[in-house]
C-alpha positions as CSV (number, residue, x, y, z in Angstrom):
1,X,71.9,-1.0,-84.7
2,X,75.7,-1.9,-85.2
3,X,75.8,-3.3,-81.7
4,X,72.7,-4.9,-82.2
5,X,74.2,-6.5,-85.7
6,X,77.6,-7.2,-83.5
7,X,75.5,-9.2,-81.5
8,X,76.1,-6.9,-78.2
9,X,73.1,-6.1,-76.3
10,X,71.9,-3.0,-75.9
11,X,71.3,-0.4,-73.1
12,X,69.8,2.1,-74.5
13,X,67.2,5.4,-72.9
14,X,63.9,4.6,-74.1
15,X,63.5,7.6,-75.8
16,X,62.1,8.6,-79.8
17,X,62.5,5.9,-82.3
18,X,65.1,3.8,-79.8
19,X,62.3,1.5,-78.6
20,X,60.9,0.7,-82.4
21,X,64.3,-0.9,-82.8
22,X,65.3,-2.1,-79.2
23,X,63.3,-4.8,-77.8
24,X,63.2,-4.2,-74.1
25,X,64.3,-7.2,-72.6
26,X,64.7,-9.0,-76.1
27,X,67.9,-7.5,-77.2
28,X,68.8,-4.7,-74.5
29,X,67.4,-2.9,-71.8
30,X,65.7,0.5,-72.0
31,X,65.9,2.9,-69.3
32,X,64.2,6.4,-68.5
33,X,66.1,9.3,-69.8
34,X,67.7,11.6,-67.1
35,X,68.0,8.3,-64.6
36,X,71.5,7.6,-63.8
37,X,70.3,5.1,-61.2
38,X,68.5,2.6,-63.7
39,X,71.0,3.0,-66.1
40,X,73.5,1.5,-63.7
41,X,71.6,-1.2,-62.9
42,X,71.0,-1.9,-66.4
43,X,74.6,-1.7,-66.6
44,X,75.3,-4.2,-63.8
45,X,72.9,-6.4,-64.4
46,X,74.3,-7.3,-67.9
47,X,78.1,-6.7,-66.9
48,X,77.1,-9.6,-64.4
49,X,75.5,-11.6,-66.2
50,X,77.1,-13.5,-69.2
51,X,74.1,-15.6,-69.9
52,X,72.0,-12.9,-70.5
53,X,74.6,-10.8,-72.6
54,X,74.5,-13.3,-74.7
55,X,71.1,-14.7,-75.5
56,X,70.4,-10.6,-75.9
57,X,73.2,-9.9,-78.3
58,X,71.9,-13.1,-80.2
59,X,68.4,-11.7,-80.0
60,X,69.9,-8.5,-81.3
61,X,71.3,-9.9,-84.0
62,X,68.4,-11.8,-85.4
63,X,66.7,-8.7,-85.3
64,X,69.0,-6.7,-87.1
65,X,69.3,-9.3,-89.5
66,X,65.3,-9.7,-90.4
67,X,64.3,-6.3,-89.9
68,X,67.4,-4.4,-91.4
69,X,68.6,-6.8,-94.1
70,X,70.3,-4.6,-97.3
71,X,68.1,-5.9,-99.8
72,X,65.3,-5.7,-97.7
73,X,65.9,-1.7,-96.7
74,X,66.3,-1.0,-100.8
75,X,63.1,-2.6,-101.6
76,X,61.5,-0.4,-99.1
77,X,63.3,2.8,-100.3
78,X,62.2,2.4,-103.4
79,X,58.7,1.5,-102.7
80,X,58.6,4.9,-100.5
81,X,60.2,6.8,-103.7
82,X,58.0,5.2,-105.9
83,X,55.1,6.5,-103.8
84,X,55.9,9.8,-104.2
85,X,55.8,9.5,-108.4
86,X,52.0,9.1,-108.0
């Protein structure tokens, strides 16, 4: 998430909650854990390519932004707190 709200894409092993918050292709690339080869070309492929780093890190951004926003986490806290009172 911070490199996401840095607007860096995101390589990332698509592993528990990682893809619910990485967009494959959006803003990153997931790979399969334990795979050294498709994490390098994950790697390469956005090292050489600055048009893609950036319209992912934008993505990524935008993502962070509506999904993640402060006042937007609180409200949901307290909606899961409030939940529990009943």
């Amino acid at each position: 998430l911070q490199a996401m709200a840095s607007g860096k894409p995101v390589v990332a092993c698509n592993v528990g909650g990682v893809p619910e918050v990485v967009e494959d292709g959006g803003s990153g690339l997931l790979v399969p854990p334990r795979d050294p080869a498709r994490l390098a070309e994950a790697l390469v492929r956005l090292l050489s390519d600055a048009g893609l780093r950036r319209e992912m890190g934008a993505r990524g951004r935008r993502l962070c932004e509506e999904r993640y926003d402060w006042e937007m986490v609180v409200d949901r806290m307290e909606e899961v707190y409030r939940s529990c009172r009943r």
